[in-house]
N, C-alpha and C positions, 0 to 999 in steps of 0.2 A: 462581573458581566453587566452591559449596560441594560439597563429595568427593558428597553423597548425591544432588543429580539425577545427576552425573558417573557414579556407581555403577549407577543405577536405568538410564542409558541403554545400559550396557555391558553389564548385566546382562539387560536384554532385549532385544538382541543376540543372545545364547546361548537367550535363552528363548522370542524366537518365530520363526513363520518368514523365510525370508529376504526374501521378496517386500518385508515391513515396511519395510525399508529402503533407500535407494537414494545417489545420489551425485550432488552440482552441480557436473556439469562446466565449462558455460558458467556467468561469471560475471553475475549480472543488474544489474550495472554496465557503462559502455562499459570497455574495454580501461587508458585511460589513468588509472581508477582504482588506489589503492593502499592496500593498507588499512594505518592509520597505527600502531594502539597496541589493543592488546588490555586486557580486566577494565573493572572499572567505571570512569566519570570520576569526578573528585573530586567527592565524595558528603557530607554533605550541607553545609549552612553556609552558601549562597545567602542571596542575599535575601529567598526564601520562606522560610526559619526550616527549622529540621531535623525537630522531632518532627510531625507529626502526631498531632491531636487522634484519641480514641482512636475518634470514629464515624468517621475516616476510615479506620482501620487496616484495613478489609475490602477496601476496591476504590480506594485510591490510593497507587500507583507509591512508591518512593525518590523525594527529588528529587536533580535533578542539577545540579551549578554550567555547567555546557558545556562545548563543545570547548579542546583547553590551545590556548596561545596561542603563532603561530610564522608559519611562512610559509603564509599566508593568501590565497586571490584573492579578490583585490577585487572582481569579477567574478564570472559563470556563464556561460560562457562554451557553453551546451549545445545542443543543437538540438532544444531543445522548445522555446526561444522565453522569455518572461517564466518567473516564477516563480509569477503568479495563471496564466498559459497550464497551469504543469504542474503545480499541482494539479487545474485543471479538468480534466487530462487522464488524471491517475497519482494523484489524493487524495495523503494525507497519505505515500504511496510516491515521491512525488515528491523527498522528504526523509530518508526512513528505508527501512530494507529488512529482514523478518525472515526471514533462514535457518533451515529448520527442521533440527532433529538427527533427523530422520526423511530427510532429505534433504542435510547438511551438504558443504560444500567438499569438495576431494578430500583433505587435512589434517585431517580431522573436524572444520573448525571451525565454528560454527554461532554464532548470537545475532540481536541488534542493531545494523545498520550505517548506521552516520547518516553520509550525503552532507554532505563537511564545508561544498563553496562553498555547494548551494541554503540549507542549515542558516544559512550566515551571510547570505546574501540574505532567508532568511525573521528573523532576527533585526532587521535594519535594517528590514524592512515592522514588524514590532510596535513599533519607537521609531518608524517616520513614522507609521503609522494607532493605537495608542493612544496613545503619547506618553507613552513611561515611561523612566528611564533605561537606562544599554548591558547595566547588570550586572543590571537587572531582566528588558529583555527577553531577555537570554542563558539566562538561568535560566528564564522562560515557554516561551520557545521548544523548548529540550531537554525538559520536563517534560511539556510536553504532547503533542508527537509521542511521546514513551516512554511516554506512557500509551495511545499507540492502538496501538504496536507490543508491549507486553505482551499485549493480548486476545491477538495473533496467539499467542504465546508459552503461554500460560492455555489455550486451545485445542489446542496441540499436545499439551501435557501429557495433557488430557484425554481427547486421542483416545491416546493409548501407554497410558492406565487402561483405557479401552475394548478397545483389544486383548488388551491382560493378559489381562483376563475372557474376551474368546471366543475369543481363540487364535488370530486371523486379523488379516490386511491391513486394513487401514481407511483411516489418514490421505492413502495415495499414491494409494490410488483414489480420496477425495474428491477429491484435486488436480486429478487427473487429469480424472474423468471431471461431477466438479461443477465445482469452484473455477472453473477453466480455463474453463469454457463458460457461467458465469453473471458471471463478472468483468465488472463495468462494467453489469448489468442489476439491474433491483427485486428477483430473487433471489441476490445475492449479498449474506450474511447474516454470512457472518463480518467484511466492509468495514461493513458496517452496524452490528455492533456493536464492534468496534475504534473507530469513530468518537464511537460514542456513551460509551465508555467516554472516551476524551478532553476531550469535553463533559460528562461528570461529574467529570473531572478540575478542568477550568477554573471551574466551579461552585464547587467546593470552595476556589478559590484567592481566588475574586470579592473578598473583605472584604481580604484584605492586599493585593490590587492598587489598591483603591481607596482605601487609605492613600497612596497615591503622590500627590503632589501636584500633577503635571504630568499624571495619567492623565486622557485626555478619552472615553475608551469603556469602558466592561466590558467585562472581557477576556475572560466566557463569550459577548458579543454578538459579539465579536471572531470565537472558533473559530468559534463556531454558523455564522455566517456562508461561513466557511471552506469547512465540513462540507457545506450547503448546497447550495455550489459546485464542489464535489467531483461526479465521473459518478452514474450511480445504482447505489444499494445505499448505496455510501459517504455522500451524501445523507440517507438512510432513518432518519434519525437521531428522528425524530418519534418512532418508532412506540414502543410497549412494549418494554422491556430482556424482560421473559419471553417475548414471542411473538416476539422476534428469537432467543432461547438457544432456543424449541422450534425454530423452523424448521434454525437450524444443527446442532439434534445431531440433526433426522431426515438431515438432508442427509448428513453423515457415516455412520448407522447403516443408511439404506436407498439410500445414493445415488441419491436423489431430488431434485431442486431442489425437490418441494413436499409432501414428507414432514415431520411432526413428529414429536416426540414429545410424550410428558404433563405437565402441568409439573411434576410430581414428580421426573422426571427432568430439566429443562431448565434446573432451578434450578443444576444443577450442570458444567452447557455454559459453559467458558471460564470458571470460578468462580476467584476469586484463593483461595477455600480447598481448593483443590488439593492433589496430596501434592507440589509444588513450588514453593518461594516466588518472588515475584517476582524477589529480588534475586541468585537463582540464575541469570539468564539473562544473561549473557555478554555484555558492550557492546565495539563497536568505531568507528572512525573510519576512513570510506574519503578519504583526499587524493586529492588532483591533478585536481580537476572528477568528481570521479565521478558521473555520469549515468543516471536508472533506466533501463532493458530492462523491457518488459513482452512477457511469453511468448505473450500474446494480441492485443494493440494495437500497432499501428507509428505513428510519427507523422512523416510525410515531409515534410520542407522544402522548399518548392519560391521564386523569389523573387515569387509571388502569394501566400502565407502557405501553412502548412503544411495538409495531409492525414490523415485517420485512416482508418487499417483496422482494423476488428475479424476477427481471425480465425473469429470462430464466432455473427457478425451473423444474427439469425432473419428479418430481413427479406431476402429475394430482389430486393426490388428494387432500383436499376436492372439492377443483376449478382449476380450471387456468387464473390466479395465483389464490394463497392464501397467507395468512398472517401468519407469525407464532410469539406467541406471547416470548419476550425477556426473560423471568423469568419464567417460569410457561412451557413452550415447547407445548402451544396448540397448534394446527392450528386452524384458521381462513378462512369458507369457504364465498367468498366475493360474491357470489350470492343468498345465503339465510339470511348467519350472522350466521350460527351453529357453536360453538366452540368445539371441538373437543380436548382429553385428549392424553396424549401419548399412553394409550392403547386402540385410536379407539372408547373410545365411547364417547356420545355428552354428552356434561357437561352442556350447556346454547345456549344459541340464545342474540346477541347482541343487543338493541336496535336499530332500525332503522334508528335515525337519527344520532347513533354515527357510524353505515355501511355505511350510505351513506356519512359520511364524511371520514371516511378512502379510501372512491371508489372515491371520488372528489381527495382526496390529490395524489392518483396513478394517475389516468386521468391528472390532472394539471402538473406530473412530466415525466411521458410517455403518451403523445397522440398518440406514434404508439400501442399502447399498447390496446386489443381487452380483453375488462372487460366480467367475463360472466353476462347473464342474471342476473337483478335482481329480486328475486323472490315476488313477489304478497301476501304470507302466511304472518298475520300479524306476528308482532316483538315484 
């Protein structure tokens, strides 16, 4: 990592207050994660070529050759189910994860953590669905999730500029009091444009993938599609790259989820002309199946398919919270057990002791979390 973000973050440490910074005690991995190798992967010399043409050099990534080569699972062995399951469930977090150094491990270590099984599960979908070689999609694969997980990166920086200036807390109370509670809705802005920052990644790649001679899709029709399929915000990928940069730095400046700012200022929200380069942020590999934690979403396995909770869901109905089922779009009300169809009316009641273990696995994952009653009518 080069000495001067290193310095810049140590240095304003001493320079602001303390609130600015905090500590990731829980890992947002499961447990059996490990993280394998720290610094960049071997960088550049892929099959996408090294230099970047020089109108790429504003808004695209290093490329990166992939993960090294070792003891590998074959497998993903996770319990979110498929790999199309966890992106529609976790977007492009389903594969990478960025720690921020406003927030870093209890080690200080902070970056880039790319989930090495779904990474090689997402590798082998880009050789079935475009139909490129191993060492081309390896190289697609790492390049493009690193260009959605820079925005996050582009964006931190941003906000430690913004504090410098006013002298206060910013980034942990976006997390906190925005991120957190618009994660996974139409105002979740920073997913939205990390996303879009990947799609202009793959854009940018489009003419050397389609020198491949096996390639049967464009590889931007590829992500987009992806992007798409991802929850909303992460989705939101249509919209203007400016009026996604305004809405995220009012969100940050007035902790607002519908605050902007002017584009004067918006042009410089998560800007890769930062006072930090991209290739300053820190890359690592977590082994052993490492699996996302999402701080808001649980996503419970049951053997009818799995369950989502959102923790900070604006709809009341059937409960607060409820459960909405993966495949099928019921809701699930977690005080009676009544399942509910998309059009409102009750299809079933679950049995009792499969509700009360969906209510156990919420309670064990949020204790701040106020379950409703549970109802007394047998199941």
């Amino acid at each position: 990592m080069p000495r001067r973000i290193e310095t810049l973050i140590e240095e304003s440490r001493w320079e602001l207050p303390r609130d600015c910074f905090s500590e990731t005690s829980r890992l947002p991995w499961s447990e059996q994660g490990r993280v394998l190798l720290g610094g960049p992967l071997s960088q550049p010399g892929g099959p996408l070529g090294s230099s970047p043409t020089p109108e790429d050099t504003d808004e695209g990534p290093s490329i990166y050759e992939g993960l090294p080569e070792g003891a590998i699972a074959e497998t993903w062995p996770g319990d979110e189910g498929s790999l199309d399951q966890a992106i529609r469930t976790h977007g492009f977090e389903a594969l990478a994860i960025y720690i921020s150094f406003h927030s870093p491990l209890p080690d200080r270590t902070w970056g880039v953590f790319f989930l090495e099984a779904p990474m090689r599960e997402f590798v082998r979908k880009i050789i079935r669905d475009v139909r490129v070689s191993v060492a081309l999609a390896n190289s697609l694969a790492h390049n493009i999730v690193l260009a959605h997980e820079l925005v996050h990166f582009r964006f931190d920086v941003y906000a430690l500029g913004e504090e410098l200036t006013l002298s206060r807390p910013l980034y942990l109370l976006y997390q906190q009091n925005v991120y957190d509670r618009v994660l996974y809705t139409d105002d979740c802005w920073e997913e939205a444009l990390a996303n879009a920052g990947a799609l202009q990644r793959a854009r940018f790649v489009d003419n050397r993938v389609a020198r491949a001679a096996s390639a049967q899709m464009q590889w931007s029709d590829f992500v987009y599609r992806a992007c798409k399929a991802s929850p909303p915000g992460y989705s939101n990928v249509d919209v203007p790259k400016e009026e996604m940069q305004s809405h995220l730095g009012g969100q940050l400046r007035f902790m607002d989820p519908k605050a902007t700012v002017p584009p004067a200022s918006a042009t410089w929200v998560a800007s890769s002309q930062g006072f930090a380069p991209d290739d300053s942020c820190p890359l690592f590999v977590v082994q052993n199946n490492g699996v996302v934690r999402s701080k808001t979403r649980l996503t419970i396995p049951t053997r009818n398919g799995p369950w989502i909770v959102h923790k900070y869901d604006k709809d009341p109905w059937p409960s607060t919270p409820h459960a909405h089922h993966c495949d099928s779009g019921e809701k699930l009300d977690l005080g009676t057990g009544d399942v509910w169809d998309r059009n409102q009316q009750r299809a079933r009641r679950l049995p009792r002791r499969e509700l009360e273990r969906i209510r156990d696995y919420v309670e064990a994952h949020w204790p701040d979390v106020i379950m409703p009653g549970l109802s007394s009518r047998g199941v």
